[in-house]
C-alpha positions in Angstrom: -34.4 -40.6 -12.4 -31.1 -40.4 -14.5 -30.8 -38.8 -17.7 -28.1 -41.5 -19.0 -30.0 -44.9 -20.0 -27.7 -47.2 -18.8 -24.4 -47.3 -16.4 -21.9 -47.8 -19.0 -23.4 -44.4 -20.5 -22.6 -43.1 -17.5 -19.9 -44.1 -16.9 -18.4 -42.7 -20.1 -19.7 -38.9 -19.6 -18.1 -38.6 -15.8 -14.2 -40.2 -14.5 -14.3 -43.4 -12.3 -13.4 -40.4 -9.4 -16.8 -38.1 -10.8 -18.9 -40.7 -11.1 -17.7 -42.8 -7.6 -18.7 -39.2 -6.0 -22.1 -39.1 -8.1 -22.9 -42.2 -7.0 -22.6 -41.5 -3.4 -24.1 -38.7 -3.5 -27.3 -40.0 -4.5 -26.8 -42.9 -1.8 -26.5 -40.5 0.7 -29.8 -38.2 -0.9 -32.0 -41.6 -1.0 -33.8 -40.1 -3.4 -34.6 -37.2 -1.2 -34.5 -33.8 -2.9 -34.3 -30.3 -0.9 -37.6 -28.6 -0.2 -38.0 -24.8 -1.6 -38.2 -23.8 1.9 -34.7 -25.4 2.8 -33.2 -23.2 -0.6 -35.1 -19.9 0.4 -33.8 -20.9 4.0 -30.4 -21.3 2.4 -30.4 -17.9 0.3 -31.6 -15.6 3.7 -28.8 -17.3 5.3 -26.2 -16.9 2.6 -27.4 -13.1 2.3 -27.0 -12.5 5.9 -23.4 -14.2 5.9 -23.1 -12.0 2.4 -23.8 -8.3 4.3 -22.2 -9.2 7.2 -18.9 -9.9 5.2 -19.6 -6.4 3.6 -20.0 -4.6 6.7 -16.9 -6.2 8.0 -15.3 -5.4 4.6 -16.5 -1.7 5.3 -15.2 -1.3 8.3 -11.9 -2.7 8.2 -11.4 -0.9 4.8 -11.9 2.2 7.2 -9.4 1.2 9.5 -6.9 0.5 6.8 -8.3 3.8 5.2 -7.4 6.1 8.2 -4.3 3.9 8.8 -3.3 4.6 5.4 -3.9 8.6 6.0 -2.0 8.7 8.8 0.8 6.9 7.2 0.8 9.4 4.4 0.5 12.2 6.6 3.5 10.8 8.7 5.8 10.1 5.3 4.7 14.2 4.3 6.0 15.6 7.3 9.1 13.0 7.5 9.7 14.3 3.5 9.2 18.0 4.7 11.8 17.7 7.1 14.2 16.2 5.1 13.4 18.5 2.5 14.0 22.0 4.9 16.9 19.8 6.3 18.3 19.3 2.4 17.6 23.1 2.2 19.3 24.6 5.2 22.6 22.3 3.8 22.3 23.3 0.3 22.1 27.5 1.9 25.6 26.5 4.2 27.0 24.8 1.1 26.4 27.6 -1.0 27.9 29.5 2.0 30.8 28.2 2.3 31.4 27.9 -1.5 30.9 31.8 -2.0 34.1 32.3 0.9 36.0 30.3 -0.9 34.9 31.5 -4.4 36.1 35.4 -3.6 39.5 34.4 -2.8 40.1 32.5 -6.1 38.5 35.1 -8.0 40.9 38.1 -6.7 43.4 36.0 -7.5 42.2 35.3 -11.0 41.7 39.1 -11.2 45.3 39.8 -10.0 46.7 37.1 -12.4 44.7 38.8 -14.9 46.8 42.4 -14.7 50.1 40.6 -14.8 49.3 38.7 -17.9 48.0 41.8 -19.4 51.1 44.0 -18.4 53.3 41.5 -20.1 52.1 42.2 -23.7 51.7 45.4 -23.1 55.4 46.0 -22.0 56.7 43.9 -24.8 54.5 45.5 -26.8 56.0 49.2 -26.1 59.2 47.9 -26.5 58.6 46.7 -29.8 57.3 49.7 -30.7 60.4 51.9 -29.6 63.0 49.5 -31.3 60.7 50.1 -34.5 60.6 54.4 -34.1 64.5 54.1 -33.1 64.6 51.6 -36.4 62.9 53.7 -38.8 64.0 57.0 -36.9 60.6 58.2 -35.9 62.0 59.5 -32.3 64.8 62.0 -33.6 68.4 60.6 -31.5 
C-alpha cells in the first residue's frame, strides 16, 4: 500500500509533524478510498459553489460599478463648481486689478512728462549759453 519500504524510509522523506498527520490520516481512511461517484459528486458541487461565487462576483462588481459612476459623476460636478467658482474670482480679481492698474499708470504717464521736461529745459539752456558763448544770437 505505501510506496516507502519500510517506516524509517518514511520517516525520512516527511517531518515527525507530516508524517504524524500521514499516519492519521490513513487511520482515519481504514484503507478506504473515495469512490468516482463521491469525486464527480465533489466537482458538480465545487462548480456550483464556483458560479455562484461568479455571479455574486458579477453582481456586486455592478454595484461597486455604478457606485463608482456615481461617485465620478458627483467629484465632476463638485470640480465643475469649483472650477466656474475659481473663474468668476479670477474675472473679479482681474477686476479689481485693472481699477487699480489705471490710476498707477496715469501717474506713471504724468511722471513721465516731468522727467522729460527736465532734460529738455536743461537742454535749451545749454544750448543758449552755447549761441550767447560762440555769439550765434547777435546781443
Amino acid at each position: 500500500m505505501l510506496l516507502f519500504d519500510s517506516e524509517k524510509k518514511l520517516e525520512k522523506a516527511f517531518t515527525k509533524e507530516q508524517f504524524d498527520a500521514l499516519v492519521d490520516l490513513l487511520d482515519q481512511r481504514q484503507g478506504m478510498l473515495a469512490s468516482s461517484r463521491e469525486i464527480t459528486d465533489v466537482k458538480a458541487a465545487l462548480k456550483a459553489d464556483i458560479v455562484g461565487v461568479r455571479n455574486a462576483l458579477k453582481n456586486g462588481n455592478a454595484d461597486v460599478c455604478n457606485e463608482v459612476i456615481s461617485d465620478i459623476a458627483a467629484v465632476r460636478s463638485e470640480l465643475k463648481n469649483c472650477m466656474t467658482q475659481g473663474f468668476s474670482e479670477i474675472k473679479a480679481l482681474e477686476g479689481r486689478l485693472q481699477r487699480a492698474y489705471e490710476p498707477v499708470q496715469s501717474e506713471i504717464k504724468s511722471l513721465e512728462l516731468r522727467f522729460l521736461r527736465w532734460p529738455l529745459g536743461v537742454g535749451v539752456a545749454l544750448l543758449l549759453v552755447m549761441a550767447k558763448g560762440f555769439g550765434w544770437l547777435g546781443f
